[in-house]
C-alpha positions as CSV (number, residue, x, y, z in Angstrom):
1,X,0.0,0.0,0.0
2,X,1.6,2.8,-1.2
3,X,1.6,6.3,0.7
4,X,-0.4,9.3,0.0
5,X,0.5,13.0,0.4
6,X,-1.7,15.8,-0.8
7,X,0.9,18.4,-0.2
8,X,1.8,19.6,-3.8
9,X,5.3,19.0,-4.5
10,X,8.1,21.8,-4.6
11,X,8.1,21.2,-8.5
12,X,5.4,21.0,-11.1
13,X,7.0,18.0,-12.3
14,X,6.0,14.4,-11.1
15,X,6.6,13.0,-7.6
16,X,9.6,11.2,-7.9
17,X,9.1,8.2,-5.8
18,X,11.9,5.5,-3.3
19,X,11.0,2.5,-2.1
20,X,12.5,1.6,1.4
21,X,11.8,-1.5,4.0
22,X,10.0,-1.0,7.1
23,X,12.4,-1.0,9.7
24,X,10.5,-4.2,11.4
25,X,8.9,-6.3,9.1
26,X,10.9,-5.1,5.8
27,X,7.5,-4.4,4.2
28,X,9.0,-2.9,0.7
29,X,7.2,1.0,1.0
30,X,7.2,3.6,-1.8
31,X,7.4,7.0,-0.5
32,X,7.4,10.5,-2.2
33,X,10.6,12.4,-2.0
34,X,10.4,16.4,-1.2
35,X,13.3,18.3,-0.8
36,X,14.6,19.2,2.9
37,X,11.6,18.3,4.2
38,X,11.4,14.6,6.9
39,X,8.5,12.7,6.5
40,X,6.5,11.0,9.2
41,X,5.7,7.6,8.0
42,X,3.5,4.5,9.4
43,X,3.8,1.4,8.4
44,X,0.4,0.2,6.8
45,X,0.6,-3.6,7.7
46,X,-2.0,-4.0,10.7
47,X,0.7,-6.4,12.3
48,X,3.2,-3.7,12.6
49,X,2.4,0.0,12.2
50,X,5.6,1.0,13.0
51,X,5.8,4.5,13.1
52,X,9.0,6.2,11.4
53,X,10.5,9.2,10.2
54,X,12.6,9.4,6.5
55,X,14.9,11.8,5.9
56,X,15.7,12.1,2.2
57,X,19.4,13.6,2.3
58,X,20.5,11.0,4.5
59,X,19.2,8.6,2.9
60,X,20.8,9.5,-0.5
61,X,24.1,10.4,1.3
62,X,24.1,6.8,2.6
63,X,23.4,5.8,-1.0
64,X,26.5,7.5,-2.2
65,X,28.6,6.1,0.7
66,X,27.8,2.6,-0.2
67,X,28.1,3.1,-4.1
68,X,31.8,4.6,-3.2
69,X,32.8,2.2,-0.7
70,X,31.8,-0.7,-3.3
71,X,33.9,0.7,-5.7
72,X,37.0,1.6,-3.8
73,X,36.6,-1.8,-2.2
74,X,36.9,-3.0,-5.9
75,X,39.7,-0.8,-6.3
76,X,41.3,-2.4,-3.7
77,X,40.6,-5.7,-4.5
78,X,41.6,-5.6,-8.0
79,X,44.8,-3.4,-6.9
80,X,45.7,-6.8,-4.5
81,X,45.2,-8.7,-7.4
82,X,47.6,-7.0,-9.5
83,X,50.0,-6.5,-7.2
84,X,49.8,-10.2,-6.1
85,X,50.3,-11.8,-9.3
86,X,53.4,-9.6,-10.0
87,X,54.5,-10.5,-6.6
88,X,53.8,-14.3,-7.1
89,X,55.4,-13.9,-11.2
90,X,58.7,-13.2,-9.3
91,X,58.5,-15.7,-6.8
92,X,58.1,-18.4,-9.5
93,X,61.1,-17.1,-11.5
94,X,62.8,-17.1,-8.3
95,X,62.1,-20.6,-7.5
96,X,62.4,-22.0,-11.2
97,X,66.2,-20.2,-11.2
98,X,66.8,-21.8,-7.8
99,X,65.7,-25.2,-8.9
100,X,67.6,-25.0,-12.0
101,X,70.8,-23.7,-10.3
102,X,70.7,-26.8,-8.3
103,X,69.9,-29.3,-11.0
104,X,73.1,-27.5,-12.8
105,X,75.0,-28.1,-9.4
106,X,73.6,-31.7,-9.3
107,X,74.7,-32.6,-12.5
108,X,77.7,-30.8,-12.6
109,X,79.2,-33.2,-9.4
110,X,78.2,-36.4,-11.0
111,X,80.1,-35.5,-14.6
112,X,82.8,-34.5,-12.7
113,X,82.2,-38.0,-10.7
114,X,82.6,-40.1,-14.5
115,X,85.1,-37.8,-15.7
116,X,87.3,-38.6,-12.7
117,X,86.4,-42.6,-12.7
118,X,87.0,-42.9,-16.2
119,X,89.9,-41.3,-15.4
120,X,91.0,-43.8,-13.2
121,X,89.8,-46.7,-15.2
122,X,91.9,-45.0,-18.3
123,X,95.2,-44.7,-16.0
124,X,94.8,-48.4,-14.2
125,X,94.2,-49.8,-18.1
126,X,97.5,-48.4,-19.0
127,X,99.2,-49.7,-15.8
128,X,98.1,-52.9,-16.7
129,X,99.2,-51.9,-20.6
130,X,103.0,-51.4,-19.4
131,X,103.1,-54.4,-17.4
132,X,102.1,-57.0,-20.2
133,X,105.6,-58.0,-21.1
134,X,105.2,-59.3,-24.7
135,X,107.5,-62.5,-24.3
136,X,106.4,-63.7,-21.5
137,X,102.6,-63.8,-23.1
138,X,103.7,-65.3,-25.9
139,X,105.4,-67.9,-24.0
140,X,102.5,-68.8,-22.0
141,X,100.1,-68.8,-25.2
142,X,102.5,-71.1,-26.9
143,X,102.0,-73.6,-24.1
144,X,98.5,-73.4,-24.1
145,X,97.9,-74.0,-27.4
146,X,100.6,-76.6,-27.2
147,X,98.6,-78.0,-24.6
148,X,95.4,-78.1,-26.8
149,X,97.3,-79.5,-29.7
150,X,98.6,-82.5,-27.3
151,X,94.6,-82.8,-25.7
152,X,93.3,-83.5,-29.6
153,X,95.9,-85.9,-30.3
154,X,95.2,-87.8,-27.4
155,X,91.5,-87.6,-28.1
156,X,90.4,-85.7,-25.0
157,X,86.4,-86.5,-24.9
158,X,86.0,-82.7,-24.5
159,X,86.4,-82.1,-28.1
160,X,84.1,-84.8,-29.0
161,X,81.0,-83.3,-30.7
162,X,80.2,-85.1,-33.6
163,X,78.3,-88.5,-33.3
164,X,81.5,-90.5,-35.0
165,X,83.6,-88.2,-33.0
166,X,82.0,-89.8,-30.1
167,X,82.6,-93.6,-31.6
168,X,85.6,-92.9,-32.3
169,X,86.5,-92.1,-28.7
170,X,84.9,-95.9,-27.7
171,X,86.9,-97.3,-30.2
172,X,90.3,-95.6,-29.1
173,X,89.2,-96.9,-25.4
174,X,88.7,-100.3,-26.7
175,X,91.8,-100.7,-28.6
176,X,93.7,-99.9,-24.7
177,X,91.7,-102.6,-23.1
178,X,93.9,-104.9,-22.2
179,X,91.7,-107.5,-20.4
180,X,90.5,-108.6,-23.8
181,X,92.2,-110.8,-26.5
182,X,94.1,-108.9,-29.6
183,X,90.7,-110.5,-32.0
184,X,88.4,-109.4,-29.3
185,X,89.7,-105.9,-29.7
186,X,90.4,-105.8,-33.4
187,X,86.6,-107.2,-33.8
188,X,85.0,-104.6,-31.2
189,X,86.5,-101.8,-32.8
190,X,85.5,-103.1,-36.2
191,X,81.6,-103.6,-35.1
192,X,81.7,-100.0,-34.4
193,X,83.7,-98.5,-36.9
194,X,81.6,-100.5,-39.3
195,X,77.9,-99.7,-40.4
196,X,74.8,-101.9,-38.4
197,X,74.4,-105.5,-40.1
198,X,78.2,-105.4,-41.0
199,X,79.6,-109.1,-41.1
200,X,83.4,-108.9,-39.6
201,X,85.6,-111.4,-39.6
202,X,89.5,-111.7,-37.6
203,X,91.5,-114.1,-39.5
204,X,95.3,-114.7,-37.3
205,X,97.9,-116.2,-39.1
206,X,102.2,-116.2,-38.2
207,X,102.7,-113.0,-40.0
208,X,99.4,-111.3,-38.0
209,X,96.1,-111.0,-37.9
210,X,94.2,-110.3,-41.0
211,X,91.0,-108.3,-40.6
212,X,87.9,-108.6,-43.4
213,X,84.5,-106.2,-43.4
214,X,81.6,-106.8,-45.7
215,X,78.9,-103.9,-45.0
216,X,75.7,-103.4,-46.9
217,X,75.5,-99.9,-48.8
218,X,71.6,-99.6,-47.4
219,X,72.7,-98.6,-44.5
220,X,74.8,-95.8,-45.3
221,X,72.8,-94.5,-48.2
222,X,69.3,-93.7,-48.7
223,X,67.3,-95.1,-51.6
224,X,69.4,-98.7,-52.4
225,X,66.9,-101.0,-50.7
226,X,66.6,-104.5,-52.2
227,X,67.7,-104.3,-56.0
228,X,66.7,-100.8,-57.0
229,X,68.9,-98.0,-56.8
230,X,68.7,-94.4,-56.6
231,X,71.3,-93.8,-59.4
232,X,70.9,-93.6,-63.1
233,X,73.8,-95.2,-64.0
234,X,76.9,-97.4,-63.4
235,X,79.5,-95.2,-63.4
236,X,77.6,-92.8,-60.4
237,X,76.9,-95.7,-58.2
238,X,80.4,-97.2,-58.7
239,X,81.3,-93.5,-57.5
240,X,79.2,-93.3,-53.7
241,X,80.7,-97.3,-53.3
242,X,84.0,-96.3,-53.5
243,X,83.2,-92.8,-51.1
244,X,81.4,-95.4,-48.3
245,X,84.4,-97.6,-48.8
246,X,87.0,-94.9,-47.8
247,X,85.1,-94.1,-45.0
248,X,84.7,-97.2,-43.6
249,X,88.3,-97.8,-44.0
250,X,89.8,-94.8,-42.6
251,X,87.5,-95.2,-39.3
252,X,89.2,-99.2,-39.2
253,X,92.6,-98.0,-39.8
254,X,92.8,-95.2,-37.1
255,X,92.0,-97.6,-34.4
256,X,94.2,-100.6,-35.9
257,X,96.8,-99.7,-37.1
258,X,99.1,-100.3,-34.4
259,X,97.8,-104.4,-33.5
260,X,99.6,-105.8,-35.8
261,X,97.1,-106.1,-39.1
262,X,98.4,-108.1,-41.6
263,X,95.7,-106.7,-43.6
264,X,92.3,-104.7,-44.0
265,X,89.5,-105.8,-46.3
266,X,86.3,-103.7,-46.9
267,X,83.7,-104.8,-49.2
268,X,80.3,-103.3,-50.3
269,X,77.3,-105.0,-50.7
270,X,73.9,-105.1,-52.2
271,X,71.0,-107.0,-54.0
272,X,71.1,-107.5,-57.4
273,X,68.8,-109.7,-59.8
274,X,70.7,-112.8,-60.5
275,X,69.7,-114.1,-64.3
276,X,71.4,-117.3,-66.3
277,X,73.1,-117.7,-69.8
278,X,69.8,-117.7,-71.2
279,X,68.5,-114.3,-69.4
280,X,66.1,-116.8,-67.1
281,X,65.6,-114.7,-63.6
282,X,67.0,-117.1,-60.7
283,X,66.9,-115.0,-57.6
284,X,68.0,-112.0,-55.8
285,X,71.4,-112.3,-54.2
286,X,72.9,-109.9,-51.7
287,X,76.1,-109.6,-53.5
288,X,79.6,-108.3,-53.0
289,X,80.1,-105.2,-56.0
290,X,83.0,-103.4,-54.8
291,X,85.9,-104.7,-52.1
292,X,89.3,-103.1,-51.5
293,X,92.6,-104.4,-49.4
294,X,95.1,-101.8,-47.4
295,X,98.2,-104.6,-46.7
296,X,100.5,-104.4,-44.2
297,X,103.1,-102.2,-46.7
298,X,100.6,-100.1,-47.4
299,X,99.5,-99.1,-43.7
300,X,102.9,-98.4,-42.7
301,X,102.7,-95.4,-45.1
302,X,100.6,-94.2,-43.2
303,X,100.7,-91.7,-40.9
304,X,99.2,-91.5,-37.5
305,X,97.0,-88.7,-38.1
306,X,94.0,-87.4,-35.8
307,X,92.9,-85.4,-38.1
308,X,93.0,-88.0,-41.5
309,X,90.9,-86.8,-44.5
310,X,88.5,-89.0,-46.1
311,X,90.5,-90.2,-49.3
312,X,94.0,-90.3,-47.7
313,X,93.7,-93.9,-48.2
314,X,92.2,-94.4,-51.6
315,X,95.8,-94.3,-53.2
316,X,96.7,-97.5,-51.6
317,X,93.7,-99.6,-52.2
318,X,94.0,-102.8,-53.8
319,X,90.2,-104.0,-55.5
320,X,90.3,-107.7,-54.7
321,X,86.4,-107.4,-56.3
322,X,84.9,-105.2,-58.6
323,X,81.3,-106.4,-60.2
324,X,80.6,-102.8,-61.9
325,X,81.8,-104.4,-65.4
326,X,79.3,-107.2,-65.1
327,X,76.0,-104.9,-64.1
328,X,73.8,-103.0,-65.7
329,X,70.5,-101.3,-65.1
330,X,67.1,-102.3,-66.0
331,X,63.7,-101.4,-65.5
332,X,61.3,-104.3,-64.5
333,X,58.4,-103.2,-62.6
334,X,57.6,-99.8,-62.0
335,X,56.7,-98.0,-59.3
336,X,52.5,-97.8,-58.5
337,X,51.7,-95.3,-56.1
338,X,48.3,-95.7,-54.3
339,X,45.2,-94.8,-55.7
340,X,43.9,-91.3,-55.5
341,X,40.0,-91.9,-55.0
342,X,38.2,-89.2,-57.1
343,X,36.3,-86.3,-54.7
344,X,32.4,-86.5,-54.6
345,X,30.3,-84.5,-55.9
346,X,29.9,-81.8,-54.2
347,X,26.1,-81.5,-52.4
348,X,24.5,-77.8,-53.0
349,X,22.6,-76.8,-49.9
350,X,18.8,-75.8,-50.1
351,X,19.7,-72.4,-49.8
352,X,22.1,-72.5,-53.3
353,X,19.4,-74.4,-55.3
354,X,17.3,-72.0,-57.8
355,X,14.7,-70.2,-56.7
356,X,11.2,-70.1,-58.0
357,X,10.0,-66.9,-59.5
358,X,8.1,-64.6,-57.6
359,X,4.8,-64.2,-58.3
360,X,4.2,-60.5,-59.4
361,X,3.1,-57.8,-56.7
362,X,-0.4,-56.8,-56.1
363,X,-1.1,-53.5,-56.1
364,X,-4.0,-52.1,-54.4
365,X,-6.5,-49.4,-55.3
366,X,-5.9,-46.9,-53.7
367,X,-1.9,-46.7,-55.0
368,X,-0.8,-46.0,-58.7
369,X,0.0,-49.2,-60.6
370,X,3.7,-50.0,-60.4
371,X,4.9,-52.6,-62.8
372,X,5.2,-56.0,-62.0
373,X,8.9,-57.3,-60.5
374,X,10.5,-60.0,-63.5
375,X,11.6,-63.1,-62.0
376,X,14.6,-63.2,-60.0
377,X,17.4,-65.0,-62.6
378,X,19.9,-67.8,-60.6
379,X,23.5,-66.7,-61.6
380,X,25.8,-69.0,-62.9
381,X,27.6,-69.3,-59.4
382,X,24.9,-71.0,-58.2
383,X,24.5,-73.7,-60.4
384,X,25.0,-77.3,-59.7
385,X,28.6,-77.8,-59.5
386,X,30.1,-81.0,-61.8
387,X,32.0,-83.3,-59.4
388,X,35.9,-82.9,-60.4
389,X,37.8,-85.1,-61.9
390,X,41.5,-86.0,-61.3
391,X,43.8,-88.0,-63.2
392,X,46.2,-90.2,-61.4
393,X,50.0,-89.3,-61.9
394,X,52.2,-91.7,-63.6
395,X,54.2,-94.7,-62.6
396,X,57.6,-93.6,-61.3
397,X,59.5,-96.2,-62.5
398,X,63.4,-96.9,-60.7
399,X,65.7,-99.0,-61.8
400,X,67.1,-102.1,-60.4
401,X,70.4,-104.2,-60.8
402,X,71.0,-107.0,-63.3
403,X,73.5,-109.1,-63.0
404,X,74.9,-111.0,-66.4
């Protein structure tokens, strides 16, 4: 409720107008304002009626008082502000330079720390440098090589890797066993040095003991089982016979050498088809096509080498046997490899297996005719598929050995 004056005002303008609270129940009142003049003012809610005066100049001079102590509180405020941040600015650059100075420090001491230990290390290398006399190390490397040198030709088992290395080490043992007979030893050491299946034989005479080794070249090369052969001619399988040979014999003679062999007598074996004058087949016969002698001239040649290559005996051979002129190659039966069975044909599913046309769309009334959909056409892909077909691959047909 708003309060009414009939006094006219000083001015023929409008009452100009404030709204204050009552000073008990902060009841929002609109009163007019006249010039030097105090107003005597009730409150018009019946629960209060507090009774009042208003004075206009004070209450616009508290106005103003507020409105400038706002804004030099603001002042204020945003001077702190400034002055704070400037303040903090140079703290941080006073704490990042501090920080950094002692990183630098930090740093510094542990270079200097490798500098001097490297340093050290440098200086105690070249200490050790000066006091390397040259011909005293060479001295002691010539005895330890010596020493290696005399370990390999004693056949230390720590240089053993190899699988015939290995057997050759047993056989060295055997031939120092001397709880056994000189044939027990010769024969042990020619089971071992000789391929599996080998038939060995000791024959002692006056003069010595004579030792005789048939082996079957099956067991040392892939592809000879029974009478066929892996070679496509005479010449090439005479050439691998004589390679297993030397090998055979060089791993007897290492070991025998010294036991007082009269001789050494290797022989290869293998199947061959055995025919008559009349080119009738008779039978296969595990026969004997290639068989050398080392005598006791020959194998004091020799040298006692750990190290002896795989032909150094060839030169002395003697062939006591050689059936190469008397073979020859022949096809009989070739080779039939299983039979492939041929793939069935494969089954489509449901789902793969043409479709029916559709029937065309019904369109009703009330839309515009649309044309009719044309049946839906299978593709090719979907067809039945034709079973495939394979052709089994040729007989690989081998050779085999014919004796005349």
């Amino acid at each position: 409720m708003s309060y009414q004056d009939k006094r006219e005002p000083l001015n023929n303008d409008e009452l100009q107008k404030v709204v204050i609270p009552c000073p008990r129940c902060k009841q929002k009142l609109r009163l007019p304002i006249y010039e030097g003049e105090k107003l005597h003012v009730t409150c018009p809610n019946p629960k209060c009626k507090k009774e009042f005066s208003f004075d206009y100049k004070k209450y616009l001079a508290r106005k103003k008082f507020i409105l400038l102590s706002t804004t030099i509180a603001c002042f204020i405020v945003l001077a702190v502000v400034i002055i704070s941040s400037v303040f903090l600015l140079d703290r941080r650059n006073v704490f990042i330079t501090e920080v950094k100075n002692e990183y630098e420090s930090q740093f510094k001491k542990i270079q200097d720390g490798f500098t001097r230990e490297n340093i050290s290390i440098k200086e105690s290398y070249d200490n050790e440098i000066k006091k390397i006399d040259v011909v005293v190390l060479k001295t002691q490397a010539a005895e330890h090589y010596k020493k290696i040198w005399e370990e390999r030709k004693s056949y230390s088992s720590k240089y053993a890797i190899t699988s015939r290395e290995k057997a050759q080490l047993e056989m060295l043992a055997l031939s120092k066993d001397k709880t056994k007979s000189i044939e027990d030893v010769i024969r042990g050491i020619a089971i071992k040095a000789a391929p599996n299946h080998s038939t060995v034989n000791v024959l002692s005479s006056a003069s010595g003991y004579s030792l005789d080794i048939d082996f079957d070249m099956s067991e040392l090369s892939s592809g000879e089982e029974g009478t066929r052969t892996k070679h496509d001619s005479i010449d090439s399988l005479k050439k691998e016979i004589i390679r297993l040979v030397s090998k055979v014999t060089n791993d007897v003679f290492e070991f025998c050498q010294n036991m007082g062999l009269k001789s050494i007598s290797i022989g290869c074996r293998h199947y061959v088809r055995q025919y008559d004058e009349s080119h009738t087949y008779i039978d296969d016969i595990n026969e004997i096509l290639y068989k050398i002698s080392l005598n006791k001239k020959d194998l004091g040649e020799l040298k006692d080498n750990p190290f002896l290559e795989t032909y150094l005996t060839t030169k002395y051979f003697k062939v006591e046997i050689d059936e190469f002129p008397n073979l020859s190659l022949e096809i009989t039966s070739p080779y039939t490899p299983e039979p492939i069975e041929p793939y069935e044909p494969i089954k489509i599913p449901k789902l793969l297996e043409p479709y029916e046309p559709y029937e065309p769309i019904k369109i009703p009334k009330l839309l515009e005719p649309y044309e009719t959909y044309e049946p839906i056409k299978i593709p090719k892909l979907l067809e039945p598929i034709k079973p495939l077909e394979f052709k089994l691959p040729e007989p690989i047909k081998l050779p085999e050995l014919k004796k005349r």
